[in-house]
C-alpha positions in Angstrom: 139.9 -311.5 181.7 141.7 -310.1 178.8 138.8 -307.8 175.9 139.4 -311.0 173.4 138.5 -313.9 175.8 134.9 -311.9 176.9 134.8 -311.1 172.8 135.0 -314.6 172.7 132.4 -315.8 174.9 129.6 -313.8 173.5 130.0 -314.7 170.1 129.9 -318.3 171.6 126.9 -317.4 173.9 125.0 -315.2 170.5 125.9 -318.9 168.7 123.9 -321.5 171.5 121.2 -319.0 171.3 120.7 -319.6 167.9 121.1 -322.7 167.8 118.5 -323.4 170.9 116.1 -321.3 169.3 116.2 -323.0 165.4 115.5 -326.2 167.6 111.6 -325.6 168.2 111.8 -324.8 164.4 112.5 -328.4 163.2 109.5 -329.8 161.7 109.0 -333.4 161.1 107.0 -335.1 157.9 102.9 -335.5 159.5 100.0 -336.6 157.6 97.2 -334.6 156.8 95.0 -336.4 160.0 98.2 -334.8 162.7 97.6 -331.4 160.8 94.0 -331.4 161.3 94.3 -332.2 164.8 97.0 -329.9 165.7 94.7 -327.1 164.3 91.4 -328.4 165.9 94.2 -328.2 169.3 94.8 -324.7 168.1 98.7 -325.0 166.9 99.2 -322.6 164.2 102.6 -323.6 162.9 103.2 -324.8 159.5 103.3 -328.9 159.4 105.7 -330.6 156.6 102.8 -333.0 154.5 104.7 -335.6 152.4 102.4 -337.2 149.4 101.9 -337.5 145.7 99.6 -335.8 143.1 96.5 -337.5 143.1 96.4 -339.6 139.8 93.5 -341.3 137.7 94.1 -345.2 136.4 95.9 -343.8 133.7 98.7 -342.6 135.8 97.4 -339.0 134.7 97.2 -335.9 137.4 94.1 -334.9 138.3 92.1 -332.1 140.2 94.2 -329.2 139.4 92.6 -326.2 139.3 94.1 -323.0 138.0 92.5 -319.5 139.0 91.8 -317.3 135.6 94.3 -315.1 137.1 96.9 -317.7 137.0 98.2 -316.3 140.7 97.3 -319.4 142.2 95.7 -322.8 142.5 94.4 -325.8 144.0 95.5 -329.7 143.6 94.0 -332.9 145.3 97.2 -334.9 147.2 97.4 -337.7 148.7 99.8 -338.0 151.7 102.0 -341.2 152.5 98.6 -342.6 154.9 96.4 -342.9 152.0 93.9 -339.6 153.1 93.2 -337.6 150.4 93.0 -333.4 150.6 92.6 -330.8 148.5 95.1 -328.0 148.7 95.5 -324.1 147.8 98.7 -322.9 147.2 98.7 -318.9 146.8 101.5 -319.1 143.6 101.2 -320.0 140.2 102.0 -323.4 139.5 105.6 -324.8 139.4 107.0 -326.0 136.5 107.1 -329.3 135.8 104.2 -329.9 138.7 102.9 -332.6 137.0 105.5 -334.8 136.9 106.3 -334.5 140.3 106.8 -338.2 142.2 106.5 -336.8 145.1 105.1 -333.5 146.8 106.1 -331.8 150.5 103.7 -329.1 151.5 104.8 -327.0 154.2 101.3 -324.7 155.7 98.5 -325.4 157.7 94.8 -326.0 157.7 92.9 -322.6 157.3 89.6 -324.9 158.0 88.2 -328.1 158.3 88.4 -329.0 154.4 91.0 -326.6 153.1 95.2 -327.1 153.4 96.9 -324.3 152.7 100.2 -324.2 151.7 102.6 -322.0 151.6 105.4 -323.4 150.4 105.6 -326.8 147.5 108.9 -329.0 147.2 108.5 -331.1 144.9 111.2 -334.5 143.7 110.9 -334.4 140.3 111.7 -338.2 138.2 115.7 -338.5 137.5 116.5 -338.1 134.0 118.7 -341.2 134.9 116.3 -344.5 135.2 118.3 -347.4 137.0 117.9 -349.6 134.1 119.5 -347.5 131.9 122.4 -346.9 134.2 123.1 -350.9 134.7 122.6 -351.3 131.0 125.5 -348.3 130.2 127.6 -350.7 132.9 128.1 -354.2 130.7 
């Protein structure tokens, strides 16, 4: 075989690796119940949570609590099943947390009552509202 056909196949071979081992890295949206159980099972790896900012009657967030330090801080969410959890999130707070619609955590339970997160996405509300768009339409 000529040098550039075996060049060839090893980039190709380096690429399927790759790709084979990001596979086990997918992660899927769980609920804070699957977390817990993974980590009573002893699995480690950091679990996707999908939910929203836990909210009074008013519609107003509630239960955030911001260390003096400002370094970090701790939220109440609820995830998409309805359980509610409080959650520490070793950062200062994002802007615009608040008005966050919705919240992904990516971490793992450090114990029984306590999510940790290490990483917050967060889908802020469009500047754009679908009434305004139809109305800018007629």
């Amino acid at each position: 075989m000529k040098k550039g056909h075996l060049i060839g196949l090893g980039i190709i071979a380096v690429a399927i690796i790759i790709i084979v081992s990001m596979i086990g890295d997918a992660s899927t949206y769980e609920s804070f119940a699957t977390a817990k159980a993974m980590k009573m099972r002893g699995e480690d790896k950091p679990i996707h949570v999908v939910g929203e900012l836990k909210k009074n009657a008013g519609g107003m967030v509630e239960g955030i609590e911001v260390n003096p330090d400002k370094t970090s801080f701790y939220f109440m969410m609820v995830d998409n099943d309805g359980t509610e959890q409080k959650v520490f999130y070793n950062e200062p707070v994002p802007p615009d947390f608040a008005r966050a619609e919705q919240v992904v955590v990516i971490g793992s339970y450090k114990n029984e009552d306590l999510f940790v997160a290490d990483k917050i996405l967060m889908k802020c509300p469009s500047k754009y509202q679908e009434n305004e768009v139809s109305t800018a339409g007629m």
